[in-house]
PDB file with SEQRES, HELIX, SHEET and CRYST1 records, atoms N, CA, C and O in Angstrom:
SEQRES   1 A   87  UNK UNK UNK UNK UNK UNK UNK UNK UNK UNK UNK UNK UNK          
SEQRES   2 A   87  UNK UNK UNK UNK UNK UNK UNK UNK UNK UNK UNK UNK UNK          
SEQRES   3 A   87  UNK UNK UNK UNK UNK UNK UNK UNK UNK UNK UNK UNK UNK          
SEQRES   4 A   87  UNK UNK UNK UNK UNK UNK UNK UNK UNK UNK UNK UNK UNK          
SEQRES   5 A   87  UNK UNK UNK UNK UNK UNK UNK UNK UNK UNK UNK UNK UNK          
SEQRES   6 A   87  UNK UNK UNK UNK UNK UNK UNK UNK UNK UNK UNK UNK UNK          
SEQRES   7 A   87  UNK UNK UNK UNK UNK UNK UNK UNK UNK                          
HELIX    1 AA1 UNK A    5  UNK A    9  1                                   5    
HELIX    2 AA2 UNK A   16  UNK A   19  1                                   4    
HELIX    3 AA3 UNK A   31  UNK A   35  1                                   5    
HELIX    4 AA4 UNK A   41  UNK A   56  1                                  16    
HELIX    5 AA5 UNK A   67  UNK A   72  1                                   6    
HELIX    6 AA6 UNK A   76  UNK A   85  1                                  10    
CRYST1    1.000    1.000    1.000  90.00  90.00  90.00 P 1           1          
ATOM      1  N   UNK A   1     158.052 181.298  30.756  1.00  0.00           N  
ATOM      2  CA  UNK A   1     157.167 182.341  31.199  1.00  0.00           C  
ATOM      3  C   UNK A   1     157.460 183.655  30.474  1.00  0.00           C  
ATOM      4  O   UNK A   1     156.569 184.276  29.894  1.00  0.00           O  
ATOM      5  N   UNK A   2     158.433 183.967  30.511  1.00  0.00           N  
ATOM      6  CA  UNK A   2     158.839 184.996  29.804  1.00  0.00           C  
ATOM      7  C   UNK A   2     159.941 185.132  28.534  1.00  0.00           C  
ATOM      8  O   UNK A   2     160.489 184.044  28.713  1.00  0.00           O  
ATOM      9  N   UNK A   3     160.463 185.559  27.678  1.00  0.00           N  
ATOM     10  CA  UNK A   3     161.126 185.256  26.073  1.00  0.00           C  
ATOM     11  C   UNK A   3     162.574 185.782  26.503  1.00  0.00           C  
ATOM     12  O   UNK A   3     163.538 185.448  25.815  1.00  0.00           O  
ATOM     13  N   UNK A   4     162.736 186.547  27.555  1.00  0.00           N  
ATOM     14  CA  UNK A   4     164.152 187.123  27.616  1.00  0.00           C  
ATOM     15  C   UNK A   4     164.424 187.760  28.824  1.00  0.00           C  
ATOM     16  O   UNK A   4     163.534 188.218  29.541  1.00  0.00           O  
ATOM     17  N   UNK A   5     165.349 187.800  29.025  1.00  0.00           N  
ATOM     18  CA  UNK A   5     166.075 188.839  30.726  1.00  0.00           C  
ATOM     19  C   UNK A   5     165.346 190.006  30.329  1.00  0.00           C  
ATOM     20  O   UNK A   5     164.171 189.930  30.686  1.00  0.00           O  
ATOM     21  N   UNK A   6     165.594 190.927  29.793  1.00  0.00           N  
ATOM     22  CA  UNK A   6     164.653 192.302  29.316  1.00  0.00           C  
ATOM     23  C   UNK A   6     163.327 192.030  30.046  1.00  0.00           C  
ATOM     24  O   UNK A   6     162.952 192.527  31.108  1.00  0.00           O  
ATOM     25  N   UNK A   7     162.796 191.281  29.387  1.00  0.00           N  
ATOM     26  CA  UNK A   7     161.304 190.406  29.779  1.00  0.00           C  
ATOM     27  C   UNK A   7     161.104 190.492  30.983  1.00  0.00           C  
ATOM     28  O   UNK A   7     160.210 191.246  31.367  1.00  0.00           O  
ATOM     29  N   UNK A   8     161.906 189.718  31.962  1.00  0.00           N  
ATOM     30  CA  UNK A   8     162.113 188.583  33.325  1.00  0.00           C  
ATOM     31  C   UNK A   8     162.706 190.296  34.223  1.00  0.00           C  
ATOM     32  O   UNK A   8     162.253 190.671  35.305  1.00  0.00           O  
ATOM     33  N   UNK A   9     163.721 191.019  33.441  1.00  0.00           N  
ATOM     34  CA  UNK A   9     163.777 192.480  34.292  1.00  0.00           C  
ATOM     35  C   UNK A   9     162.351 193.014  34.872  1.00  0.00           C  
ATOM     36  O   UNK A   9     162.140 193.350  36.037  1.00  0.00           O  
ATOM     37  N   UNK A  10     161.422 193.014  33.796  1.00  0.00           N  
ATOM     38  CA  UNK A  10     160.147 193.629  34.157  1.00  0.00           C  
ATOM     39  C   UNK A  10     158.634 192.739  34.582  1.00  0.00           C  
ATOM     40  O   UNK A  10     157.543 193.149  34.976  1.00  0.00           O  
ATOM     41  N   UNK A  11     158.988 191.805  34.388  1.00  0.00           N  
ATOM     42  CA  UNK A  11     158.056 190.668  35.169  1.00  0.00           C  
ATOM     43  C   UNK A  11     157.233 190.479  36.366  1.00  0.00           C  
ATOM     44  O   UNK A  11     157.539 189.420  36.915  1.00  0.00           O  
ATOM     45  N   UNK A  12     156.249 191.148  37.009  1.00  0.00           N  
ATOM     46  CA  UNK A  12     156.124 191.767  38.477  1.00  0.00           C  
ATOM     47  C   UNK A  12     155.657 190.500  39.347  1.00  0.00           C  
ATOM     48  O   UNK A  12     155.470 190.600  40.560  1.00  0.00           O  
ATOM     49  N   UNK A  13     155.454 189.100  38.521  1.00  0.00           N  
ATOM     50  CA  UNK A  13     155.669 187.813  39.446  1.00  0.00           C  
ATOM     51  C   UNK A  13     157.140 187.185  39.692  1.00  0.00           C  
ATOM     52  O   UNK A  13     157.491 186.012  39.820  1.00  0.00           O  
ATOM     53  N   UNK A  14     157.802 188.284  39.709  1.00  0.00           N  
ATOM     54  CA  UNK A  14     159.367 187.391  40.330  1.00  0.00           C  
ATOM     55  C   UNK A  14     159.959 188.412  40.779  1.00  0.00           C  
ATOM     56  O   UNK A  14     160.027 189.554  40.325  1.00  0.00           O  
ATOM     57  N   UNK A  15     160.399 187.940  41.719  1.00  0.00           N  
ATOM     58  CA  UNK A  15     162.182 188.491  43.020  1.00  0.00           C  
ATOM     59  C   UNK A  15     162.352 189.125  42.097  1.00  0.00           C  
ATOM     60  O   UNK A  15     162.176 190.338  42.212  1.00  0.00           O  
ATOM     61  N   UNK A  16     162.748 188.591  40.849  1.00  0.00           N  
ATOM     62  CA  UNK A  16     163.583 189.295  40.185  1.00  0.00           C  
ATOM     63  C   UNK A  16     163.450 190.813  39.723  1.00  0.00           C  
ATOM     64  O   UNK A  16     164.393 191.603  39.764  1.00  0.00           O  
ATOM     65  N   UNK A  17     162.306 191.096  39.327  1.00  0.00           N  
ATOM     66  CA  UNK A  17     162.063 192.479  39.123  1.00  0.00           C  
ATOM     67  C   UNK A  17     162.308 193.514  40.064  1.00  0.00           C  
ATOM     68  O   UNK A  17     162.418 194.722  39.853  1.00  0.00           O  
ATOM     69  N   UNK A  18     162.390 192.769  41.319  1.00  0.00           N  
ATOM     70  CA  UNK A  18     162.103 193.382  42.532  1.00  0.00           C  
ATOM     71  C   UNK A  18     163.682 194.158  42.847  1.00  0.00           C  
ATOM     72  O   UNK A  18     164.186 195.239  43.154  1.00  0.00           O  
ATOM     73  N   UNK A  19     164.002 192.779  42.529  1.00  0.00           N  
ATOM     74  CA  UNK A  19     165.856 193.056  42.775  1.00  0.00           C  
ATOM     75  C   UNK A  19     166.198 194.238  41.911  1.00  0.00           C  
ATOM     76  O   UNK A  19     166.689 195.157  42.565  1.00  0.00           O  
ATOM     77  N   UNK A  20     166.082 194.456  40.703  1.00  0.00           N  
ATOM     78  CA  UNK A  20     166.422 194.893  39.397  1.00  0.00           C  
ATOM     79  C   UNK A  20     165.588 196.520  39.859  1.00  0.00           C  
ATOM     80  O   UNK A  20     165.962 197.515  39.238  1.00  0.00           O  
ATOM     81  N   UNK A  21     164.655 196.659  40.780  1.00  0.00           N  
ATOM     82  CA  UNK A  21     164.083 198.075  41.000  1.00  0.00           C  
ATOM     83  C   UNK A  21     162.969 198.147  40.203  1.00  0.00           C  
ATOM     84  O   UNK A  21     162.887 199.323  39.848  1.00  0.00           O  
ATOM     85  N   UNK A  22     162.219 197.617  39.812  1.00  0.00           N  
ATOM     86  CA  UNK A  22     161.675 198.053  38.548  1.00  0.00           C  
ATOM     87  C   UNK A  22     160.149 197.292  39.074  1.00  0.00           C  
ATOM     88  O   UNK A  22     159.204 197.372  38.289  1.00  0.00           O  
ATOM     89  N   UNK A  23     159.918 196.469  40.582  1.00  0.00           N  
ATOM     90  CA  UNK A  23     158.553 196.252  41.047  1.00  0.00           C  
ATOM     91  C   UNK A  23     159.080 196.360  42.859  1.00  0.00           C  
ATOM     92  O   UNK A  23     160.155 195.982  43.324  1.00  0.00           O  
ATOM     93  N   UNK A  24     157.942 196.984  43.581  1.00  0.00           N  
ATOM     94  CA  UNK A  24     157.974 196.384  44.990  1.00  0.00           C  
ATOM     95  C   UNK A  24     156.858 195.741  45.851  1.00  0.00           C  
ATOM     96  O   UNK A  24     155.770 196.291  46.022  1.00  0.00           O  
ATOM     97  N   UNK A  25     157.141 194.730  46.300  1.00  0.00           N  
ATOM     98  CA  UNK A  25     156.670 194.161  47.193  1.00  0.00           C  
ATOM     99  C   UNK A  25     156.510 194.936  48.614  1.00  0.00           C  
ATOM    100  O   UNK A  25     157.154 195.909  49.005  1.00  0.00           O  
ATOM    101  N   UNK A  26     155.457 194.223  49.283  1.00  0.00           N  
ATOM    102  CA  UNK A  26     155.812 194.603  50.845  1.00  0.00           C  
ATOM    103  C   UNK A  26     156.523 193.412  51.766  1.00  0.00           C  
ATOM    104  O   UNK A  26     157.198 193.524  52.790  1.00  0.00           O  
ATOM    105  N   UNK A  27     156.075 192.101  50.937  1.00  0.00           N  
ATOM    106  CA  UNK A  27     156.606 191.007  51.505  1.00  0.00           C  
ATOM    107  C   UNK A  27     157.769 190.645  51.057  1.00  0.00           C  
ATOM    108  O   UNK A  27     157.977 189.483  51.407  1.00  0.00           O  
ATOM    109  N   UNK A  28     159.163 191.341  50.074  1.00  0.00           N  
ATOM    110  CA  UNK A  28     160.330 190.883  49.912  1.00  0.00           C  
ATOM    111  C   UNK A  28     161.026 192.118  50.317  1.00  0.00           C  
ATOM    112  O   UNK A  28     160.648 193.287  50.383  1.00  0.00           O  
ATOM    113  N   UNK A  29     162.335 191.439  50.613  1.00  0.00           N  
ATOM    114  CA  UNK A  29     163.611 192.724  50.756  1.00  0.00           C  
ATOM    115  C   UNK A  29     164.487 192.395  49.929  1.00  0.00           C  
ATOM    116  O   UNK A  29     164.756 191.201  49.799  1.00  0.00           O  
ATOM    117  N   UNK A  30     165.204 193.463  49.101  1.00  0.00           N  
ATOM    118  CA  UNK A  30     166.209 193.070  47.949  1.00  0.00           C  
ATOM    119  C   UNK A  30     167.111 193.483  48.695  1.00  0.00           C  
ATOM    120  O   UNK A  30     168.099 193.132  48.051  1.00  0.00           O  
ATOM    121  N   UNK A  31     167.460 193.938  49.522  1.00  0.00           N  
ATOM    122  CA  UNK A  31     168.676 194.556  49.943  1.00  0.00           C  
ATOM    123  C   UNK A  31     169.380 193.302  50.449  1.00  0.00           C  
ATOM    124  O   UNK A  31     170.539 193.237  50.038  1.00  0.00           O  
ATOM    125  N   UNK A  32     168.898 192.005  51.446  1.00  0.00           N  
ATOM    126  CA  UNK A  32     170.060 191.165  51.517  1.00  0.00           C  
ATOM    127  C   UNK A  32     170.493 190.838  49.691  1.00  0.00           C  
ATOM    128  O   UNK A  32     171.653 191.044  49.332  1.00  0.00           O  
ATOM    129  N   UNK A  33     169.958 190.581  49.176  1.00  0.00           N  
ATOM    130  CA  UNK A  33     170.356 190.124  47.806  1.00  0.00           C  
ATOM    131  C   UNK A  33     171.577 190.896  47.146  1.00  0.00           C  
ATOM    132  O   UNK A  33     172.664 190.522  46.705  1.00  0.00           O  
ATOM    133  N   UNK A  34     171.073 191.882  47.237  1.00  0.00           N  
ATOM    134  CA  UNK A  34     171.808 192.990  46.399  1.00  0.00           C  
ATOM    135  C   UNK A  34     172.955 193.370  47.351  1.00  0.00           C  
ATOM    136  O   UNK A  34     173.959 193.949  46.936  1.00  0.00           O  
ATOM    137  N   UNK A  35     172.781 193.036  48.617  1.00  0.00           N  
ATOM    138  CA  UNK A  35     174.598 192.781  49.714  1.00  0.00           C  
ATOM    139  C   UNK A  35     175.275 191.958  48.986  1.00  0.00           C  
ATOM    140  O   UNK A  35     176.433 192.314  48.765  1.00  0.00           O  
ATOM    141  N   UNK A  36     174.759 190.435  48.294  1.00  0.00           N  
ATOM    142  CA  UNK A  36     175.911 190.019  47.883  1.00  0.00           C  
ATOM    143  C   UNK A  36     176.298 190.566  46.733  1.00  0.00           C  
ATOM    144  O   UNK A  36     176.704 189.657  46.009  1.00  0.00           O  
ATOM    145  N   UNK A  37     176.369 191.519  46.248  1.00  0.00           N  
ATOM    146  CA  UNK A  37     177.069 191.487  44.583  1.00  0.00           C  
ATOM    147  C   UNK A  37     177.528 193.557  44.981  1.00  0.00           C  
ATOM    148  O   UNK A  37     178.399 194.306  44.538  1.00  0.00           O  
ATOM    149  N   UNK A  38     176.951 193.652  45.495  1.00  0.00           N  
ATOM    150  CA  UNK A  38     178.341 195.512  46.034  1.00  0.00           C  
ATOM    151  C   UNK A  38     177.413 195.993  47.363  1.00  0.00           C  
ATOM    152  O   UNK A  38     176.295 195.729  47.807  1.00  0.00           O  
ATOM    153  N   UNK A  39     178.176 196.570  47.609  1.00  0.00           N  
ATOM    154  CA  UNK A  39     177.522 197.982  48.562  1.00  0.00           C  
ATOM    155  C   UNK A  39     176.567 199.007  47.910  1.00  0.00           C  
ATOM    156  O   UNK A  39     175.719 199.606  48.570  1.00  0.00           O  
ATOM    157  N   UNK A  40     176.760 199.196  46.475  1.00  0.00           N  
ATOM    158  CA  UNK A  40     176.222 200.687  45.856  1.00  0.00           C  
ATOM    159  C   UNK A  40     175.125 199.767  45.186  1.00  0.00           C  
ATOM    160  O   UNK A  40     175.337 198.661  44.689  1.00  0.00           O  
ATOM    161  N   UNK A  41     173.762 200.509  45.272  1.00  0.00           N  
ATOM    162  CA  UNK A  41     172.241 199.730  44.184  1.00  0.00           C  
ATOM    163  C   UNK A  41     172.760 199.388  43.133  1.00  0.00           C  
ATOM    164  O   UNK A  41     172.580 198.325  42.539  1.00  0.00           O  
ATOM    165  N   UNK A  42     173.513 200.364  42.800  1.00  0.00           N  
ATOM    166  CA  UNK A  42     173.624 200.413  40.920  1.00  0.00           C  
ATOM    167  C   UNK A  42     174.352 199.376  40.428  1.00  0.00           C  
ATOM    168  O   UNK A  42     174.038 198.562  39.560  1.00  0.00           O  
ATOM    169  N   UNK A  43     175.688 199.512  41.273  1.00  0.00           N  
ATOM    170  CA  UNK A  43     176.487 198.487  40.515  1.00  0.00           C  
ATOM    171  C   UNK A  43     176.542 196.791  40.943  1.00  0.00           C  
ATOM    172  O   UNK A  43     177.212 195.929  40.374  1.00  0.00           O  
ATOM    173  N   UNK A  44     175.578 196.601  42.181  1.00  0.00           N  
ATOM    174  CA  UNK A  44     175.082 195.828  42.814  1.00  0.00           C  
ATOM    175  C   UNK A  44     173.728 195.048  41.965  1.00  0.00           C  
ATOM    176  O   UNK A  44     173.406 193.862  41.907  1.00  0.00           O  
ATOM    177  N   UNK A  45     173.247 196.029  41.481  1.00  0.00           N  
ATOM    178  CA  UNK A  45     171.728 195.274  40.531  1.00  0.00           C  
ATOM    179  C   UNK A  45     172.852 194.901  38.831  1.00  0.00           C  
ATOM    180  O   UNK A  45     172.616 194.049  37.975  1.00  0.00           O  
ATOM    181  N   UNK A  46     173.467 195.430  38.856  1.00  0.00           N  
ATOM    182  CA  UNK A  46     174.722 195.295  37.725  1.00  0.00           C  
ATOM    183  C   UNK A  46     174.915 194.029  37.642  1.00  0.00           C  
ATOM    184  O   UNK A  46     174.320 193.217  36.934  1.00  0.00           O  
ATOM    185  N   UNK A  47     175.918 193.832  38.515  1.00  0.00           N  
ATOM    186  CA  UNK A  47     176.125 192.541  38.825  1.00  0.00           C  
ATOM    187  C   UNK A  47     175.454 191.214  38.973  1.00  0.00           C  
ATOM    188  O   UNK A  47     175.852 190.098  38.641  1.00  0.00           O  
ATOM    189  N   UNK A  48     174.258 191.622  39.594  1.00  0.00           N  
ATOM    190  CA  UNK A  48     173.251 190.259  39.994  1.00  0.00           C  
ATOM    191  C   UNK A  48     172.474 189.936  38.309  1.00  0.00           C  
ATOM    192  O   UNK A  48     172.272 188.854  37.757  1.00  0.00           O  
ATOM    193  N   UNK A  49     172.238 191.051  37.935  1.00  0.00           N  
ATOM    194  CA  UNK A  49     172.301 190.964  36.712  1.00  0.00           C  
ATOM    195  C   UNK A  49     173.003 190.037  35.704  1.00  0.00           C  
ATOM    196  O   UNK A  49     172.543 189.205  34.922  1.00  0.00           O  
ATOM    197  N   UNK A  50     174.101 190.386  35.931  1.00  0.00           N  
ATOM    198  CA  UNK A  50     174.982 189.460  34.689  1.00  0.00           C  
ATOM    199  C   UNK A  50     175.120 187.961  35.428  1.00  0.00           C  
ATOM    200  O   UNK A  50     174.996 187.036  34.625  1.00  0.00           O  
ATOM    201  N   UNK A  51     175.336 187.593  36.697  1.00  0.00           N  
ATOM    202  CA  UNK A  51     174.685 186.735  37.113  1.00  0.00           C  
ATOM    203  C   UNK A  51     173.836 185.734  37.113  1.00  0.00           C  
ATOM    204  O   UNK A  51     173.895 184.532  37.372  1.00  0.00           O  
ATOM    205  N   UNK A  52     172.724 186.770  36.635  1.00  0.00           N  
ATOM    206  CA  UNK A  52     171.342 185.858  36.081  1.00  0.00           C  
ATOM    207  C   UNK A  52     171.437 185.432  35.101  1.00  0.00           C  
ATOM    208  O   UNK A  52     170.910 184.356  34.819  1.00  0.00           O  
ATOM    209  N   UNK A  53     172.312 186.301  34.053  1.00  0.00           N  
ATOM    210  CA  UNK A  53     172.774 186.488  32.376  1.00  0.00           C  
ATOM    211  C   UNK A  53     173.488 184.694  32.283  1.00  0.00           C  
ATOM    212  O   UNK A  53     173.200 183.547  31.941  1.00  0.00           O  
ATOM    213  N   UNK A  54     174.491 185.468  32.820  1.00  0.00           N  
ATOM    214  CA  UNK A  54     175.654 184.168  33.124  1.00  0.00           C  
ATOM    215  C   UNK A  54     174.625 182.696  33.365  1.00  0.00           C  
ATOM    216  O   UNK A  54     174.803 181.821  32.517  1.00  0.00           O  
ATOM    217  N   UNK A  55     173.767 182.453  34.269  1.00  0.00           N  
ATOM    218  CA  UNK A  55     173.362 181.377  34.746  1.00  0.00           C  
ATOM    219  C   UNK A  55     172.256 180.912  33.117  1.00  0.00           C  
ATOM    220  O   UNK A  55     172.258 179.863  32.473  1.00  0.00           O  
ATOM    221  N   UNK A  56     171.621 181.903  32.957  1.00  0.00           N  
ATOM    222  CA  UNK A  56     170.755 181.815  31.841  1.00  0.00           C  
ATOM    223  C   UNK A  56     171.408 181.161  30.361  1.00  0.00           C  
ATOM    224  O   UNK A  56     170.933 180.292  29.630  1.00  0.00           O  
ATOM    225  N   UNK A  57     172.536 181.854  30.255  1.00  0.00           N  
ATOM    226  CA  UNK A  57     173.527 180.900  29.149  1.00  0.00           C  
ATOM    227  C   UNK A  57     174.393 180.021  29.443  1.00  0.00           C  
ATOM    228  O   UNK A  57     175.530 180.190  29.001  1.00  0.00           O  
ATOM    229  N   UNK A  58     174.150 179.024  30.139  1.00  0.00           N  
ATOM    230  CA  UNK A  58     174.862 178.066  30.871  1.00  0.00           C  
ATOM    231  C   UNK A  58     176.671 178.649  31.224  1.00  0.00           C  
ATOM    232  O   UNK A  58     177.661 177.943  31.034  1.00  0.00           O  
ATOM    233  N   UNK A  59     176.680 179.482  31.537  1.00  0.00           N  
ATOM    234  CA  UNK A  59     178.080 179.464  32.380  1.00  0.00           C  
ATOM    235  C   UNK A  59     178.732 178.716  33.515  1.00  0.00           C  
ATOM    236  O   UNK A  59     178.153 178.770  34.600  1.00  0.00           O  
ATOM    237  N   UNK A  60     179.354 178.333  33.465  1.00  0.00           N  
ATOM    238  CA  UNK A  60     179.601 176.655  34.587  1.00  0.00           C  
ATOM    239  C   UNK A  60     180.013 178.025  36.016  1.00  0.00           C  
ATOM    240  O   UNK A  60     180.821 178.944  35.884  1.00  0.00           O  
ATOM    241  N   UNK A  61     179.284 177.770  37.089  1.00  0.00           N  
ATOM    242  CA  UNK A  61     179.421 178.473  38.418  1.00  0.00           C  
ATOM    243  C   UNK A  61     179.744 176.937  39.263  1.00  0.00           C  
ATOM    244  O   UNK A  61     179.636 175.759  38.923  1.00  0.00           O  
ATOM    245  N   UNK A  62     180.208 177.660  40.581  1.00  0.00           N  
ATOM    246  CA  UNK A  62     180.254 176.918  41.724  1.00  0.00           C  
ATOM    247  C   UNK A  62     178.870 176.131  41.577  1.00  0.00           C  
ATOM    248  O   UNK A  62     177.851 176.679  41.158  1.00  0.00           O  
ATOM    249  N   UNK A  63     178.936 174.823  41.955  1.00  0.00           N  
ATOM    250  CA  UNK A  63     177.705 174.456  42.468  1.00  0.00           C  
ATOM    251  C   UNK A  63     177.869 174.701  43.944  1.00  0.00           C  
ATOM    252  O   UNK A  63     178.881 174.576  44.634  1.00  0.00           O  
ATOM    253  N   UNK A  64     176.407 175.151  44.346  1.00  0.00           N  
ATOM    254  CA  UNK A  64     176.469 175.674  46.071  1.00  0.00           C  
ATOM    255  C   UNK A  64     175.143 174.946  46.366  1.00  0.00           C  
ATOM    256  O   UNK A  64     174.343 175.447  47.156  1.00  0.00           O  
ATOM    257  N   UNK A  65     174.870 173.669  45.693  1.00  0.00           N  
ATOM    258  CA  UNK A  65     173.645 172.889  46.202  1.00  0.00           C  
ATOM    259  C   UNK A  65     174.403 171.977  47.174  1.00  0.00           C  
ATOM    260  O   UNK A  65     175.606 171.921  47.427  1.00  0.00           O  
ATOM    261  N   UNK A  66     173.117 171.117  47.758  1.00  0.00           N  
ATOM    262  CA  UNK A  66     173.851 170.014  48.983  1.00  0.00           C  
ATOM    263  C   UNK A  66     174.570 170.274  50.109  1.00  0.00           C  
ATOM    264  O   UNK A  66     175.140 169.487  50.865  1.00  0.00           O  
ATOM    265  N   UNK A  67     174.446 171.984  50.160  1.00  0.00           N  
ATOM    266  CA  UNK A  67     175.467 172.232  51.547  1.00  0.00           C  
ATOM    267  C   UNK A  67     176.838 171.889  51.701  1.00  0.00           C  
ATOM    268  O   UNK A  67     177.393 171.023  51.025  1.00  0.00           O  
ATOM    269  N   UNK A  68     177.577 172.800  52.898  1.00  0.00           N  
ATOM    270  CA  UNK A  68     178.837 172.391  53.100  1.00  0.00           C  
ATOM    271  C   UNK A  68     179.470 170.719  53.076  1.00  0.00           C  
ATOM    272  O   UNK A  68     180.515 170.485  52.470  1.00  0.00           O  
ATOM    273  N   UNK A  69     178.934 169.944  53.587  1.00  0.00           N  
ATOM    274  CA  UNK A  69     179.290 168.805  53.925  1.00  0.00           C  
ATOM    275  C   UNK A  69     179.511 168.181  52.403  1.00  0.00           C  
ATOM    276  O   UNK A  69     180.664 168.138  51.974  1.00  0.00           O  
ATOM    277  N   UNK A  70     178.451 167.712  51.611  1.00  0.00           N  
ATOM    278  CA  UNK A  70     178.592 167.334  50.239  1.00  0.00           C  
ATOM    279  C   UNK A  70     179.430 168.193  49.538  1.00  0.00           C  
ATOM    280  O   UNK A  70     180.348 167.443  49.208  1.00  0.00           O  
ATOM    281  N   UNK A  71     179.662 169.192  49.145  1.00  0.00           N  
ATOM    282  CA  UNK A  71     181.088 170.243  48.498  1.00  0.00           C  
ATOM    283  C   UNK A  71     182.243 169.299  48.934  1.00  0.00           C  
ATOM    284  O   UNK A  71     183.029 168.746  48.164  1.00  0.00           O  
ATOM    285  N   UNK A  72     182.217 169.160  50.844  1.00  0.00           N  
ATOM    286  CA  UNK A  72     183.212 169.124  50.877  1.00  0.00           C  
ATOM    287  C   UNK A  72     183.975 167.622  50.549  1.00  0.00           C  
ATOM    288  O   UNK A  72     185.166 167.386  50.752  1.00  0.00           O  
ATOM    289  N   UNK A  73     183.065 166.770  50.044  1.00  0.00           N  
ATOM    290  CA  UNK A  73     183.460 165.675  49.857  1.00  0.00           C  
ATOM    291  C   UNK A  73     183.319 165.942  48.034  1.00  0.00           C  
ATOM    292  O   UNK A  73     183.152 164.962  47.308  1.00  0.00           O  
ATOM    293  N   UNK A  74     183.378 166.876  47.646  1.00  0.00           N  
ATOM    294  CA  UNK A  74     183.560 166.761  45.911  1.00  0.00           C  
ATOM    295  C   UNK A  74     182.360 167.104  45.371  1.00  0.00           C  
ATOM    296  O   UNK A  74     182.598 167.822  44.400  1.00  0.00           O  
ATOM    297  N   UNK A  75     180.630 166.878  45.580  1.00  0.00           N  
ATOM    298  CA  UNK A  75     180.266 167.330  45.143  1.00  0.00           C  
ATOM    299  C   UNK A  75     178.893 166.020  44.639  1.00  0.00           C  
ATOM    300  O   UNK A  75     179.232 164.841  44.734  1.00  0.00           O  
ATOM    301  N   UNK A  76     177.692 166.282  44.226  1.00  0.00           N  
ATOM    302  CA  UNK A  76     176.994 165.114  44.136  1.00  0.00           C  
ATOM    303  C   UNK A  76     177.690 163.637  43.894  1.00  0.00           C  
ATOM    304  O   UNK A  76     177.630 162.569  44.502  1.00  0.00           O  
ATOM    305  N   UNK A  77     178.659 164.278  42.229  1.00  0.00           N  
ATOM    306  CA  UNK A  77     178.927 162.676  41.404  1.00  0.00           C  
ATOM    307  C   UNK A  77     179.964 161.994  42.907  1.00  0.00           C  
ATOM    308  O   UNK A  77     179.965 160.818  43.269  1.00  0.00           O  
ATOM    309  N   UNK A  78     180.613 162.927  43.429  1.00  0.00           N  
ATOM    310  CA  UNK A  78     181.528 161.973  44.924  1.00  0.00           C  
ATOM    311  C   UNK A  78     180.694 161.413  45.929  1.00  0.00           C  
ATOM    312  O   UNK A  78     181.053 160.411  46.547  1.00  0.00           O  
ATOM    313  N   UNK A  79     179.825 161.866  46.100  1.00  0.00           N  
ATOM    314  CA  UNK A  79     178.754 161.921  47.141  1.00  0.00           C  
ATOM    315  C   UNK A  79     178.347 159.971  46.491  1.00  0.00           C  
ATOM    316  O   UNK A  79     178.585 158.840  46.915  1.00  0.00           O  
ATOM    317  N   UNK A  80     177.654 160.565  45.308  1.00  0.00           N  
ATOM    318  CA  UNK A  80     177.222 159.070  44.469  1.00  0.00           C  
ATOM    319  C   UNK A  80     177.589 158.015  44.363  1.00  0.00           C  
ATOM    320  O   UNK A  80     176.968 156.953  44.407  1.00  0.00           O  
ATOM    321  N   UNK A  81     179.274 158.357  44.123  1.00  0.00           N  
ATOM    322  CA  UNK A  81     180.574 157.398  43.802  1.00  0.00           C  
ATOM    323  C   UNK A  81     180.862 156.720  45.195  1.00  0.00           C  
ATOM    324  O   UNK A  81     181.083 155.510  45.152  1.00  0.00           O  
ATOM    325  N   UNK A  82     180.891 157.350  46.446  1.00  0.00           N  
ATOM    326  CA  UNK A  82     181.430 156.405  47.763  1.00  0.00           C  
ATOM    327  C   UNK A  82     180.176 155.710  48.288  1.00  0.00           C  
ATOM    328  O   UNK A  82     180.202 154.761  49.072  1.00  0.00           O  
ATOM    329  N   UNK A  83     178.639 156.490  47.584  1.00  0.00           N  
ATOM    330  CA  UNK A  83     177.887 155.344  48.344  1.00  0.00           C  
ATOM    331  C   UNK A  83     177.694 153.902  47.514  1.00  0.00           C  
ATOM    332  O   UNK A  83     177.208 152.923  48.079  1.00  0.00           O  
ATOM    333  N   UNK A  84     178.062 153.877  46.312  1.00  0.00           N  
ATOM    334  CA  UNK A  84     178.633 152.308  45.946  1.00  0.00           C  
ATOM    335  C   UNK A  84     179.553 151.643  45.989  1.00  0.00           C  
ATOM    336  O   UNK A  84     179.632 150.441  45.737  1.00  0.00           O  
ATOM    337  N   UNK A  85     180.626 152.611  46.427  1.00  0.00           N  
ATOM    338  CA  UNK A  85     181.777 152.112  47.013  1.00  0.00           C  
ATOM    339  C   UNK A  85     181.443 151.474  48.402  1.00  0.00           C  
ATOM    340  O   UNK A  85     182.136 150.569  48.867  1.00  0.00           O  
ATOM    341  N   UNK A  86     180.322 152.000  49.059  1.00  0.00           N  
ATOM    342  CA  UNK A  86     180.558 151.508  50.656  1.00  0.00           C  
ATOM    343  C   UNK A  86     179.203 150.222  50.792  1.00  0.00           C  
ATOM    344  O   UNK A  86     178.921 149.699  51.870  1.00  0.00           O  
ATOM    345  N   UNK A  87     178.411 149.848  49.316  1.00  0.00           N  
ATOM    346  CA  UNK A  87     177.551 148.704  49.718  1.00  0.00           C  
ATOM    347  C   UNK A  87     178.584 147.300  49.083  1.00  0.00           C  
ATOM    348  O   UNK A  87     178.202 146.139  49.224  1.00  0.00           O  
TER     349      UNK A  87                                                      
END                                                                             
């Protein structure tokens, strides 16, 4: 959809712009968002920022898909691995 983060910063069909300050909605709130990464806008849109950066150039993060329960057994490939273990 768009060629670059620069781009995707100013994009007024995504969260994302929204987050970043730069579009508003009446139907989103950035502020839970921008709780997780500081207290202060600035260094808070900073962060979510490099974030996006990070995810965009494959940086290996937590996976936080599948919920607590699957994590806590390791993670899809474990999840995968005991259900052929258990037929």
């Amino acid at each position: 959809m768009v060629g670059s983060l620069s781009a995707l910063d100013r994009y007024s069909w995504s969260g994302h712009a929204g987050v970043m300050g730069n579009t508003s909605q009446k139907w989103y709130s950035t502020d839970e968002v921008l709780g997780l990464f500081g207290k202060q806008k600035k260094m808070a849109r900073s962060r979510y920022r490099q974030f996006v950066n990070e995810g965009i150039n494959g940086v290996k993060t937590q996976d936080l898909s599948g919920g607590g329960l699957i994590r806590s057994y390791g993670g899809w490939e474990a999840v995968q691995y005991l259900r052929k273990e258990t037929r």
